[in-house]
N, C-alpha and C positions, 0 to 999 in steps of 0.2 A: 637921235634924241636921247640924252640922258635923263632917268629917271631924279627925281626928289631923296636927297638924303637927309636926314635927321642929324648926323652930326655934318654935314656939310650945309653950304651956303647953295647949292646947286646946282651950281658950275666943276666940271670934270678938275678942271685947269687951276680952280681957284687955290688963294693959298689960302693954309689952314688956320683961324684964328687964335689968336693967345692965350695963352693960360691962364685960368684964370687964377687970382690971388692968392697966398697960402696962406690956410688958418694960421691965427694971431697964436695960438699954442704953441706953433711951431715953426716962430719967426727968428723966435731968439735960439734956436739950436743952429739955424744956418752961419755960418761963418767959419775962419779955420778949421774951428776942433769941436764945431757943434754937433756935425755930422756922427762923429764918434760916440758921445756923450749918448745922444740919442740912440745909438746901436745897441751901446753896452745896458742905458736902461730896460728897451724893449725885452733884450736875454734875459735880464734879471725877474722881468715880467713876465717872459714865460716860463725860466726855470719855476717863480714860487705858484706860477698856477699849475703844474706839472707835479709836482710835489704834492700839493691840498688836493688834486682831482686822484694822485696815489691812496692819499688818505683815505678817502670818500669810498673807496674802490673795497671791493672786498680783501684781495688780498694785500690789498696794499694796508689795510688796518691789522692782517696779519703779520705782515712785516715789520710795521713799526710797534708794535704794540709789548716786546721785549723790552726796547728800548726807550716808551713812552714806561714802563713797568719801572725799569731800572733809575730814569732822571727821578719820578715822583718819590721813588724809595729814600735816595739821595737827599732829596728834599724834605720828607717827613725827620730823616734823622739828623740833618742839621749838618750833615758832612760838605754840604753845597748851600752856599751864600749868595743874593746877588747885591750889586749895589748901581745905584743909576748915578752916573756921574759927569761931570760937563768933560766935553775933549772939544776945543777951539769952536768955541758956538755953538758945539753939536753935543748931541746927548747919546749915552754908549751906557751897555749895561758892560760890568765887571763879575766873572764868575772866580769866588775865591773859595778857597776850604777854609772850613770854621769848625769849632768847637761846640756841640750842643750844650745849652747850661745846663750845670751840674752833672758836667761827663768829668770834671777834673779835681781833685782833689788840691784844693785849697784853702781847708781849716787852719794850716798853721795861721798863715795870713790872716782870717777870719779872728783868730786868735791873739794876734798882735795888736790888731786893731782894737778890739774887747778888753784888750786885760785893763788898760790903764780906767775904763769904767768900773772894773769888777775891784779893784782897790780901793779904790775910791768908794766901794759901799758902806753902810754902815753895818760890819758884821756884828752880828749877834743880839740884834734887838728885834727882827721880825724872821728866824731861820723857820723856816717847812718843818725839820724836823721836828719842833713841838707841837708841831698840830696834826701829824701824818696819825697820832697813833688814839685820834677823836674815836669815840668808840660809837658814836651818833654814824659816822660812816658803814659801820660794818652790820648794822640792823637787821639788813638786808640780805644779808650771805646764809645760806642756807644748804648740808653738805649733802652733796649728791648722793648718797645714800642711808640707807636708814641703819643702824648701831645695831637693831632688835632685829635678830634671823632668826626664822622659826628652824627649829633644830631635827626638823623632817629628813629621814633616811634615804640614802641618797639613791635614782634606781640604776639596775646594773651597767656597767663600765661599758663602752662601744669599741675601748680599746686604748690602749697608752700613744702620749698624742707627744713628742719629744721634735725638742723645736734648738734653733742655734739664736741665742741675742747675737746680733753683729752690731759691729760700732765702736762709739765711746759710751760712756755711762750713762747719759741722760739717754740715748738710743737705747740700749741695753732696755734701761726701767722701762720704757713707751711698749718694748718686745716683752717685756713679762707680762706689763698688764693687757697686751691683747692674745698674749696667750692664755693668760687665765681667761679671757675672755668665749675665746674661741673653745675650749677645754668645757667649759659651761654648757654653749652651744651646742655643741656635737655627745655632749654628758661622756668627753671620754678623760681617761686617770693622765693627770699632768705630769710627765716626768721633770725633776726641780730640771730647770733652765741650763742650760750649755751657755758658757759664754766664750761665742769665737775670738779664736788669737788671729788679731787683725795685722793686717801689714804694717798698716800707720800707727799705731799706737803699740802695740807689740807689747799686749798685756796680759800675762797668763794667769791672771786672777781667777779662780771660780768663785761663782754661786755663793757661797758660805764667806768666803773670803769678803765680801763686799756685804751682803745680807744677813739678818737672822733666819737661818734657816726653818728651823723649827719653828719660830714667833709667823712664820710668813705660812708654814704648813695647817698650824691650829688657826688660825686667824679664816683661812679659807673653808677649813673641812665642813661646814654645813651649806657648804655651794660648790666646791670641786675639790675634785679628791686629788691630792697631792702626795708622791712618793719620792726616796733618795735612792732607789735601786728599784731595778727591774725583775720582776719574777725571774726564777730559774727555768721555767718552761721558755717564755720569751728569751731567756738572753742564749738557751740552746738552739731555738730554729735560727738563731741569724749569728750563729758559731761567737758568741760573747765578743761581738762585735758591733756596735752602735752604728757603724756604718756601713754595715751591712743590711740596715733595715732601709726600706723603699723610699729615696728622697722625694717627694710631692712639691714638684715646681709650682707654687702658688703665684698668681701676680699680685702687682703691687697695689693694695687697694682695693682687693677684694670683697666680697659684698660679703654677707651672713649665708643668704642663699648659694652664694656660689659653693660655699663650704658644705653647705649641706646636703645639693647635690652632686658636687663630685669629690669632696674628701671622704666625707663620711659614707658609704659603701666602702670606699677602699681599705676604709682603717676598719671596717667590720670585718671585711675578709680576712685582711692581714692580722690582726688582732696588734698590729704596731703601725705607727707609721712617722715619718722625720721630716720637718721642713726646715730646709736652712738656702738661704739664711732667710728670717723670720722679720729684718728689720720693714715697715709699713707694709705688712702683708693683710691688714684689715681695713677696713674703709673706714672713713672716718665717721659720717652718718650711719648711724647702726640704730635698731631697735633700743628701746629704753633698758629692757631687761639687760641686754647685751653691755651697754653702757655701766648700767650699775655694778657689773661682774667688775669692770675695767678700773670705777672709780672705788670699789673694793679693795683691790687689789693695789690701788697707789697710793690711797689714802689710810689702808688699814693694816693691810699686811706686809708690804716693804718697810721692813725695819732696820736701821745699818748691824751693824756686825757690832759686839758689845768694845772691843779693842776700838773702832774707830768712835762709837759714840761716846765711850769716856773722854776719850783726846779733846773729841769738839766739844766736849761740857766744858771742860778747863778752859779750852782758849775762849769760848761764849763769856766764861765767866773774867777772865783778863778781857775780852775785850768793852766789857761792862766795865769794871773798873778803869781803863785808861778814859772811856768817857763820861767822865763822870762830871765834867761842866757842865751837858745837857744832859745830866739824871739817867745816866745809863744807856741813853740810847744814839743808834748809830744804825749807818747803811750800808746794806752789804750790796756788793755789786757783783756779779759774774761777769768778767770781760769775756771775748771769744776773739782773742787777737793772735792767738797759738799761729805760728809756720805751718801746720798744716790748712789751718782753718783761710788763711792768706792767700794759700797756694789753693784749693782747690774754688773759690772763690774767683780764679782770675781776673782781681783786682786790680792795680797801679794805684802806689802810692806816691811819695817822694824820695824814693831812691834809687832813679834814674835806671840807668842798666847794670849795675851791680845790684838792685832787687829784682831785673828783670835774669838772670841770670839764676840767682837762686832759688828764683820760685820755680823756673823751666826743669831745673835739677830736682828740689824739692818734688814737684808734679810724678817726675819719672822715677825718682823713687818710693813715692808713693803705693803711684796709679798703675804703673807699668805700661805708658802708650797710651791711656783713653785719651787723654788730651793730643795725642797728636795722630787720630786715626783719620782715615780719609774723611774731608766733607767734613770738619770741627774745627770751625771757626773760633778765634777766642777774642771778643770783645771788651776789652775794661769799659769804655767810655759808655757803654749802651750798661752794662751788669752794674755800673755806677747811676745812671738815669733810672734805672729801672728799681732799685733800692737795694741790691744785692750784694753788698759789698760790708763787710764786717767794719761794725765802729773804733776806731781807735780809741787807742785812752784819753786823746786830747779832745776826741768828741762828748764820749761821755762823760767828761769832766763839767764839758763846756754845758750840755743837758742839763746836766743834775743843779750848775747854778744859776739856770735858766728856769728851771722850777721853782727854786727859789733856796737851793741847802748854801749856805756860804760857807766860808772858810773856817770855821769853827766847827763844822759837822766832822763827826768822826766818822770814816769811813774804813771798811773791812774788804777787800777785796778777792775773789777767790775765783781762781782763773790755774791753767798750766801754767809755761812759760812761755812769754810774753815774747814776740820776734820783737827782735833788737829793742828789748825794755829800758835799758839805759838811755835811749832817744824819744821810745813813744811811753813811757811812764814817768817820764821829767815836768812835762805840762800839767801832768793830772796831780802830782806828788803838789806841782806850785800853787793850781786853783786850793788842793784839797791839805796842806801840812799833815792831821792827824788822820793819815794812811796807814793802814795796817794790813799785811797780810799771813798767811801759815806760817813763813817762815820768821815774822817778827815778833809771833804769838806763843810758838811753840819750839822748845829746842830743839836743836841737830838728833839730839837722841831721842828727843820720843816721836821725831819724823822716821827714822832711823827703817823700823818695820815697814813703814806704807810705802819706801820706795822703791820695793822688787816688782809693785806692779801699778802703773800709776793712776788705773781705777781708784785704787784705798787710797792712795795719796789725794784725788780728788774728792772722793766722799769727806776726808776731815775736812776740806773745805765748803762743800757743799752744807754738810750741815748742818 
């Protein structure tokens, strides 16, 4: 007697019933090459679930999680595109490189397109320049320091505080006035400023050469005391040698307090002490007092040197005369388009690889290596998104008659020398005709002196 089966019908012997029908999902796979179809789906179904349960997984999120780091990066900066696109019925994404806007320099363009409006204006019936100099605007301005110093004795010295300007000129000035600043703070005797001879600019001007000395010494004496030479005691302990006195690495940025507690003890001790180089070695936010030392000192006692303020009277005064359609007045602009200012900028512009060439040179004669030290990356496209990138002249042209100066403003420009100016001062010369600069203002000979060091050649422009 055989027992009752549940999948049988009873009987030992019997034969086993049929299959029963196959889901309708999986009717249309059967045939030739259904069977395969089907195979390769199911893999594909466990590969992407094997993958997401990675994800999900602790280390599985630390493994992808470089790589999820790296696409979104790609993505934030524009270097990766996608696009959804048809492929025979079917939809496909496309992963291309792309260009972030405003990673490429394309003013001229910008420019070509512009000009034929900007001709087409009506110059000279509504130019900016007449109304820039509304005196209802300036009401308001009011000088950061007060003219009236009470003439209080100053109390005794903590010690002479002798500093290096590094840079160019406008560095230079920002290092005097936070040395005067600092000199204040600390109440120690200013020795007149050092101004380093830099790689890139290779300017052995001093102090006097560039300044009035003396105008900048009385100008300050009822707030720091200022000297052209060192005592004889001082310059014997450190054998009549400047550097031989204790150089004080300061960082960049540093605070009031930081000065106070660790320069000043040392410069008590030492009765000297030297920081070089000096360029942004104070913070920007400082105390009021501290401030008003700084705006003292750039508004009151930096005075140029009498040989270069002569110069720039004369050509102030020719350049008043040449504009004399709008009643003497005119814009001066400071370009900052210098070969070095280009090169350390790692920029790209429009000169292919013969500027990428000169600027790699340029760089290494500069810098010596910083740009190509381990882990320094150089990006144009991002240092251009980011606004880091020096305006050409064709930009500030294109600015200034976007303000609203037309072609009838006279313009004064005072800059170095311009990387390849015969190309990137052709646009600006075309917006702007009455262009002038040092050299159109003032002769060969009475440049003649400012070119041994090209701080003073700068300052008759600046001024």
């Amino acid at each position: 007697m055989h027992g009752y089966s549940r999948l049988g019908t009873g009987r030992s012997n019997a034969t086993p019933s049929s299959s029963p029908p196959s889901s309708p999902r999986f009717r249309h796979g059967r045939g030739k090459n259904g069977g395969g179809r089907a195979t390769k789906q199911r893999m594909v179904e466990r590969l992407v679930f094997m993958l997401v349960s990675a994800v999900f997984r602790r280390k599985g999120v630390l493994l992808f999680a470089p790589l999820l780091y790296i696409s979104g990066m790609l993505l934030y900066m524009g270097s990766l595109g996608f696009d959804v696109v048809s492929l025979k019925n079917t939809v496909g994404v496309v992963v291309h490189k792309r260009t972030p806007p405003g990673s490429v320099y394309r003013s001229p363009q910008v420019f070509e397109n512009l000009w034929p409006f900007m001709e087409a204006e009506n110059n000279g019936r509504a130019n900016t320049l007449m109304m820039a100099w509304n005196s209802s605007v300036h009401q308001g301005w009011k000088p950061c320091v007060d003219k009236i110093i009470s003439k209080t004795e100053l109390p005794k010295s903590s010690g002479f505080l002798i500093i290096e300007a590094n840079g160019g000129l406008n560095q230079q000035r920002l290092s005097i006035c936070d040395a005067v600043a600092v000199a204040g703070l600390l109440n120690a005797t200013l020795f007149i400023p050092i101004f380093h001879l830099n790689s890139v600019w290779r300017d052995s001007s001093k102090f006097g050469d560039i300044f009035d000395e003396d105008f900048f010494i009385n100008a300050l004496k009822s707030r720091v005391d200022v000297v052209k030479e060192l005592p004889e005691e001082i310059r014997q302990r450190f054998d009549n040698n400047i550097s031989n006195i204790v150089n004080l690495r300061v960082k960049a940025w540093s605070s009031p307090s930081h000065y106070l507690q660790k320069v000043l003890p040392k410069l008590v001790q030492m009765g000297a002490a030297r920081i070089a180089p000096f360029s942004n070695r104070l913070a920007q936010a400082v105390p009021a007092n501290v401030q008003k030392l700084r705006c003292l000192a750039n508004y009151e006692a930096l005075r140029f040197s009498e040989p270069i303020r002569m110069l720039a009277e004369n050509m102030v005064d020719r350049m008043v005369k040449n504009s004399s359609q709008s009643g003497g007045k005119y814009v001066s602009v400071h370009l900052r388009f210098e070969e070095d200012m280009v090169a350390f900028s790692c920029c790209e512009y429009d000169g292919g690889e013969e500027e990428k060439r000169e600027m790699d040179i340029a760089r290494e004669r500069s810098w010596r290596g910083k740009f190509r030290r381990r882990g320094r990356v150089i990006r144009p496209g991002v240092n251009r998104v980011d606004g880091k990138c020096p305006l050409t002249p064709l930009e500030v042209g294109m600015m200034l008659r976007g303000m609203g100066f037309d072609n009838t403003t006279s313009v004064f420009v005072a800059a170095g020398k311009i990387y390849k100016a015969e190309k990137y001062m052709a646009p600006l010369k075309q917006m702007f005709p009455r262009l002038e600069t040092k050299d159109t203002l003032a002769t060969p000979e009475e440049l003649a002196p400012f070119k041994v060091g090209c701080s003073g050649l700068h300052s008759v422009s600046s001024q």
